[in-house]
C-alpha positions in Angstrom: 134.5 221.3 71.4 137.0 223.6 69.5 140.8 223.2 70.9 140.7 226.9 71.4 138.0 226.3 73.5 139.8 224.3 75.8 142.6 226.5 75.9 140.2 229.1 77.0 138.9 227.0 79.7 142.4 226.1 80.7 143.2 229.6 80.8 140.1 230.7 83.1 140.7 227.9 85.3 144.3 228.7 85.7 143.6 232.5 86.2 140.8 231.6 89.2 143.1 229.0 90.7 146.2 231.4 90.9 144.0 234.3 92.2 142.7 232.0 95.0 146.6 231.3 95.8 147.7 234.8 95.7 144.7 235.7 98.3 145.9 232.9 100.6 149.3 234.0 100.4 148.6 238.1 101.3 146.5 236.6 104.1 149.7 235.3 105.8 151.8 238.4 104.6 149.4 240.5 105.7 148.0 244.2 105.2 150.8 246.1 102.7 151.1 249.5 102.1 152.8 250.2 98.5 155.2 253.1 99.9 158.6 254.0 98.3 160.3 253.5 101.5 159.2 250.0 101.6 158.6 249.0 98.4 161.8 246.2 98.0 161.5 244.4 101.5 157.4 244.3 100.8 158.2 242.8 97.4 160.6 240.7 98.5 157.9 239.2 101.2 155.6 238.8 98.8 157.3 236.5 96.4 159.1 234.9 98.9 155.5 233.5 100.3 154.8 230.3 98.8 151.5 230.5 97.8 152.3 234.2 96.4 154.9 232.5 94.1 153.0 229.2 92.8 150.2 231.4 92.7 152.2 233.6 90.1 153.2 230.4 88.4 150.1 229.4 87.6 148.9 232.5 86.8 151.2 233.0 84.0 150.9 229.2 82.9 147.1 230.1 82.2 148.3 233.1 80.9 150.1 231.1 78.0 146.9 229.5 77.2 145.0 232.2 77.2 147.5 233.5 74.2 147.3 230.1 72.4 143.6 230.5 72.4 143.7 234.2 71.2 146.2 232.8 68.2 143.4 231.2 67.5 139.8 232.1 68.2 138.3 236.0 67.9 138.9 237.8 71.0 135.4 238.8 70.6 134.1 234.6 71.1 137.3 234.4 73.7 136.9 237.0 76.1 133.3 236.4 77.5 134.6 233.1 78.4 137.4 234.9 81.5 133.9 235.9 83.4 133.3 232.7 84.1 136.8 233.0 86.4 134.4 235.9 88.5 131.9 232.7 88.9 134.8 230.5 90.4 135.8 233.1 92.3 132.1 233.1 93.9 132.3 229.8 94.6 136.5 229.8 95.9 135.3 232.5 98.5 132.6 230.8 99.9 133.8 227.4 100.4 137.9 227.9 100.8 137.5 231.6 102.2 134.6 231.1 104.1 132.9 234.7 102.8 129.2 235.2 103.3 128.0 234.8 99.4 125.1 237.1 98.7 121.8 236.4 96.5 122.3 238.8 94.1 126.2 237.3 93.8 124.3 234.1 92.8 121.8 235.5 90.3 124.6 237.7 88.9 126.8 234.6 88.2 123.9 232.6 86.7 123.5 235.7 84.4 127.3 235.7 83.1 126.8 232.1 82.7 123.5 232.4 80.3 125.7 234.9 78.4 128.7 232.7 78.1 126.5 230.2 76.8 125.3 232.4 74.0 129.1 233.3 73.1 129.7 229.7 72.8 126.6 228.7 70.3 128.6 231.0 67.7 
């Protein structure tokens, strides 16, 4: 497997795990409107919230490895590959979140999975 490859992985992986942490985290801030009025003190709540803020951090680490790959690979080959974060995120809401996963969710997932395989046979 290509070193890009692995960057790409490590990029998907990081986006899907720092998405899961940013939900966590809004679930304790709770519902926010985006209003002018409020707009510092519901900042500041936010990224004062732990799992907002190490949510971030990853986030932005898979970010960094998402650009190494791109230095590297077509975006064309690389970008099929950040779908497979909308798989995780299947599987993140039904076992941490506890959401009722549909059969068509399944199916779809299996079918971006079949086409990230294609990507990858180059």
């Amino acid at each position: 497997m290509k070193i890009a490859t692995v960057y790409i992985l490590i990029a998907v992986l990081g986006s899907a795990l720092g998405q899961v942490l940013l939900k966590k985290g809004m679930m304790t801030v709770g519902a926010i409107t985006l209003s002018a009025k409020d707009l510092g003190q519901t900042i500041f709540r936010m990224l004062t919230n732990p799992f907002v803020f190490i949510g971030l951090g990853i986030y932005v680490i898979g970010t960094l490895f998402w650009l190494t790959a791109l230095s590297r690979v077509d975006l064309s080959y690389a970008y099929p590959f950040a779908s497979l974060s909308y798989v995780i995120m299947l599987l993140a809401a039904w076992i941490i979140f506890k959401e009722n996963i549909t059969t068509l969710r399944v199916l779809g997932s299996f079918v971006i999975i079949a086409g990230v395989l294609l990507v990858a046979r180059r």
